[in-house]
PAKE-792843 format. One record per atom (N, C-alpha, C, O): x, z, y; atom name; residue in three letters; residue number from 1. Coordinates in steps of 0.1 Angstrom, whole numbers, plus 5000, padded with zeros to 4 digits. Atoms other than C-alpha are relative to their C-alpha. Layout:
<recs>
    c1    c3    c2  at   aa    i
     X     Z     Y  CA  ALA  NUM
...
</recs>
This chain:
<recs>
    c1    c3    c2  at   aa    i
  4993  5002  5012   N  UNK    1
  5076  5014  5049  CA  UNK    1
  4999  4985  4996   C  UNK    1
  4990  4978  4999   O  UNK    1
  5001  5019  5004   N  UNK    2
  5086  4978  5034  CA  UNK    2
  4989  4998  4992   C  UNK    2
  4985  5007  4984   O  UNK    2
  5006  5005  5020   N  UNK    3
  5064  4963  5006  CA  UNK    3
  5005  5004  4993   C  UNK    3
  5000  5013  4986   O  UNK    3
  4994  5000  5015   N  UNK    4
  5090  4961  4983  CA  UNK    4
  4998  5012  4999   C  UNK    4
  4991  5017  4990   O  UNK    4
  4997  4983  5001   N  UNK    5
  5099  4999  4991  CA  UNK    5
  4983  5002  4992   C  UNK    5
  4982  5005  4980   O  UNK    5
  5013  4994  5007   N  UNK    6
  5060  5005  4982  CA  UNK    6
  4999  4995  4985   C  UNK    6
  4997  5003  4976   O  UNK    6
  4996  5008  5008   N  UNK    7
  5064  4980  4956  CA  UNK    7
  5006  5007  4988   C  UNK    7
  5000  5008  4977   O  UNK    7
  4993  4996  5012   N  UNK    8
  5089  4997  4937  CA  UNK    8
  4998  5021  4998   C  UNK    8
  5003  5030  4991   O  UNK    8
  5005  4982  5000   N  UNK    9
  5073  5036  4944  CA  UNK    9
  4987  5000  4989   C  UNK    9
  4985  5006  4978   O  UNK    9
  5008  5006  5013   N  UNK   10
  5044  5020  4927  CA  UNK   10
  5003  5000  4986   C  UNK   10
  4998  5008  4978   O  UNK   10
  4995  5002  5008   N  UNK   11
  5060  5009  4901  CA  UNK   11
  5004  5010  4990   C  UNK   11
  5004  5011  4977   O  UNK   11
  4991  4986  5004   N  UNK   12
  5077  5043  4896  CA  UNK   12
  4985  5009  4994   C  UNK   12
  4983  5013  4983   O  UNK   12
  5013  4993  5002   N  UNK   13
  5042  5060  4897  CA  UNK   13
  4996  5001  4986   C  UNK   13
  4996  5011  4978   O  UNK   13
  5004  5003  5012   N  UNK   14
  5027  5039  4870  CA  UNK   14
  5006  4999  4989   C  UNK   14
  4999  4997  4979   O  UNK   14
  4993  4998  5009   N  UNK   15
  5057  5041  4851  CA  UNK   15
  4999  4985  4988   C  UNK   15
  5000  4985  4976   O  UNK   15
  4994  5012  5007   N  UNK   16
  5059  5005  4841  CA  UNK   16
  4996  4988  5011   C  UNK   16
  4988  4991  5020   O  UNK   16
  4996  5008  4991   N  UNK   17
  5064  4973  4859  CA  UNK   17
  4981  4993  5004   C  UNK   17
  4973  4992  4995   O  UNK   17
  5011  5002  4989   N  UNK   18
  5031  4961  4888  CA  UNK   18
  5007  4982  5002   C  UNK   18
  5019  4978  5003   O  UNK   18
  4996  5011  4996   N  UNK   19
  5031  4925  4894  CA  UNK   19
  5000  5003  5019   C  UNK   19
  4991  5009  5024   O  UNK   19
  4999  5006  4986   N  UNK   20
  5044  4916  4933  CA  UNK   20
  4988  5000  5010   C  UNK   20
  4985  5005  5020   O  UNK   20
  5012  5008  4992   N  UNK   21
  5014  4900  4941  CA  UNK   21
  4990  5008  4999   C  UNK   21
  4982  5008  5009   O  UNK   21
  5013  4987  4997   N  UNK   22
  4990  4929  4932  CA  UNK   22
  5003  5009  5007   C  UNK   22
  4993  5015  5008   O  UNK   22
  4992  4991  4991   N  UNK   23
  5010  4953  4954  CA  UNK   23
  4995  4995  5011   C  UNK   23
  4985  4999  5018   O  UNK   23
  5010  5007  4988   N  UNK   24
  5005  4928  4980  CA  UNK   24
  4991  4998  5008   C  UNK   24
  4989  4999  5020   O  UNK   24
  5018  5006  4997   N  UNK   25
  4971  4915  4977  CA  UNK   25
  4996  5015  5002   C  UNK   25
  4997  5018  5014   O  UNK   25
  5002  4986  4998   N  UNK   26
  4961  4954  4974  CA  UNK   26
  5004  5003  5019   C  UNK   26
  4995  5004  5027   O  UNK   26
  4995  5000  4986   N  UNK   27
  4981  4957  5009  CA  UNK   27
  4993  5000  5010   C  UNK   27
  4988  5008  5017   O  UNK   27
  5007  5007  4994   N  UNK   28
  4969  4933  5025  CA  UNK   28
  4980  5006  5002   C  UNK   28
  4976  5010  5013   O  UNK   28
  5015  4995  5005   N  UNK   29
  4929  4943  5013  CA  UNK   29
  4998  5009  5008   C  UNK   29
  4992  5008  5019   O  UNK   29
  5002  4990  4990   N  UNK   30
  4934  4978  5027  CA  UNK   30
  5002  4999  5010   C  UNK   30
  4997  5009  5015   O  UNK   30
  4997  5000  4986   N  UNK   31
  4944  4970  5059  CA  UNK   31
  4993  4994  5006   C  UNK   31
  4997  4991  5017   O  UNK   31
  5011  5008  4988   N  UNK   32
  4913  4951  5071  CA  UNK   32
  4990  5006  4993   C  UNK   32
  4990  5009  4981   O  UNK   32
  5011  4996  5006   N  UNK   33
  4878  4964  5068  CA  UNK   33
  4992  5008  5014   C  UNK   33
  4994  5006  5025   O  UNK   33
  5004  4990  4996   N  UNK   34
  4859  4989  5082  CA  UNK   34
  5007  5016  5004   C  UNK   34
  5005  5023  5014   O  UNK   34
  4991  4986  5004   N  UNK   35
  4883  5020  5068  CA  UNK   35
  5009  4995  4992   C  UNK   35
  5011  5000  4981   O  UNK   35
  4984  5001  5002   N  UNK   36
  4913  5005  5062  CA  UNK   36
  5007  5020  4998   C  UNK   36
  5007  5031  5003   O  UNK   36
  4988  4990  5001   N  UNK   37
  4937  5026  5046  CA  UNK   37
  5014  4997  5003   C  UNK   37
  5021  5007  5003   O  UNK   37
  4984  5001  4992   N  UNK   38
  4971  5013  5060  CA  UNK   38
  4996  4991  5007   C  UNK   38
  4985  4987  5004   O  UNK   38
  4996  5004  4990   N  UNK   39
  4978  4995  5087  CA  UNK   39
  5017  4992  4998   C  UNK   39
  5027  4995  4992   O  UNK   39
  4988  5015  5004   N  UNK   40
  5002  4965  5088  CA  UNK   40
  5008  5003  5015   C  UNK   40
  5003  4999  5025   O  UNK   40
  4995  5000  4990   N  UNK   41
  5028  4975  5114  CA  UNK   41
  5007  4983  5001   C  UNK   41
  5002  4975  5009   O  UNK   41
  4994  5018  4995   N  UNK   42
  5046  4939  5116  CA  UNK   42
  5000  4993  4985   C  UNK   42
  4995  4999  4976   O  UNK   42
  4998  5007  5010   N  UNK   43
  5053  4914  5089  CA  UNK   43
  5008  5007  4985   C  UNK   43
  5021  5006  4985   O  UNK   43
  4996  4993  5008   N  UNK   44
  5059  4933  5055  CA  UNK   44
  5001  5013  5003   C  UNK   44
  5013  5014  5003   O  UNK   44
  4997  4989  4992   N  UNK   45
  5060  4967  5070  CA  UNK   45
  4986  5007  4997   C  UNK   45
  4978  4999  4993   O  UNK   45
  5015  4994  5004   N  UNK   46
  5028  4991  5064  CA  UNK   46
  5000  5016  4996   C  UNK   46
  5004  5020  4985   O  UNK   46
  4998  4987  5001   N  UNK   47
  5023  5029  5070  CA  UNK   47
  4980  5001  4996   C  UNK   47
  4971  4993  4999   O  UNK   47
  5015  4993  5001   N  UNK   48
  4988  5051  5056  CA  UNK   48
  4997  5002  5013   C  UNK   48
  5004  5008  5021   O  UNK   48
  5010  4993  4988   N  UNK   49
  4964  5055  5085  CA  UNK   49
  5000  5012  5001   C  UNK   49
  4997  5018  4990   O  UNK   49
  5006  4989  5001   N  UNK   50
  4960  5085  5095  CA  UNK   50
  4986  5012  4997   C  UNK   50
  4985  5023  4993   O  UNK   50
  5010  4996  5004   N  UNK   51
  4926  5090  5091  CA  UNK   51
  4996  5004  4981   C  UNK   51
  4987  5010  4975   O  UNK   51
  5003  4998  5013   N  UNK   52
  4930  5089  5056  CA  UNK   52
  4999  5012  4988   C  UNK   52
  5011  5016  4987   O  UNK   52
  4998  4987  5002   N  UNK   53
  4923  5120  5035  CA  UNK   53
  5004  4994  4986   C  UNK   53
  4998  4986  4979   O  UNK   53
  4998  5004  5016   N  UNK   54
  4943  5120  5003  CA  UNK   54
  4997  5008  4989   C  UNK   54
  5000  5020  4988   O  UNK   54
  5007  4993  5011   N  UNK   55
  4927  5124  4971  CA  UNK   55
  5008  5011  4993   C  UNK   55
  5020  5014  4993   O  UNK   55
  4994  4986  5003   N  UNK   56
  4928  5157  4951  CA  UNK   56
  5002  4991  4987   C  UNK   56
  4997  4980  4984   O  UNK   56
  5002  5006  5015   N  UNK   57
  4938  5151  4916  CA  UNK   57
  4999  5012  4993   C  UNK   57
  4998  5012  4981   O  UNK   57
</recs>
């Protein structure tokens, strides 16, 4: 999925407007580590890992 596309799903979520750059930086963040939760397919681009179990609410 693009950024923006996440970007603006976010956005939708929280039900008011997410700066760019915390979308981003967030992104970016999870995708390196130990237990990354997404994975950076190419430049702007980024699907959930698999491994990740998503939370109950």
């Amino acid at each position: 999925m693009r950024a923006r596309e996440i970007h603006a799903a976010a956005e939708q979520l929280a039900g008011e407007p997410l700066r760019w750059t915390s979308v981003k930086g967030t992104l970016a963040a999870y995708a390196e580590g130990s237990k990354p939760r997404f994975e950076r397919v190419r430049r702007g681009y980024y699907r959930i890992r698999e491994h990740v179990v998503p939370l109950s609410g």
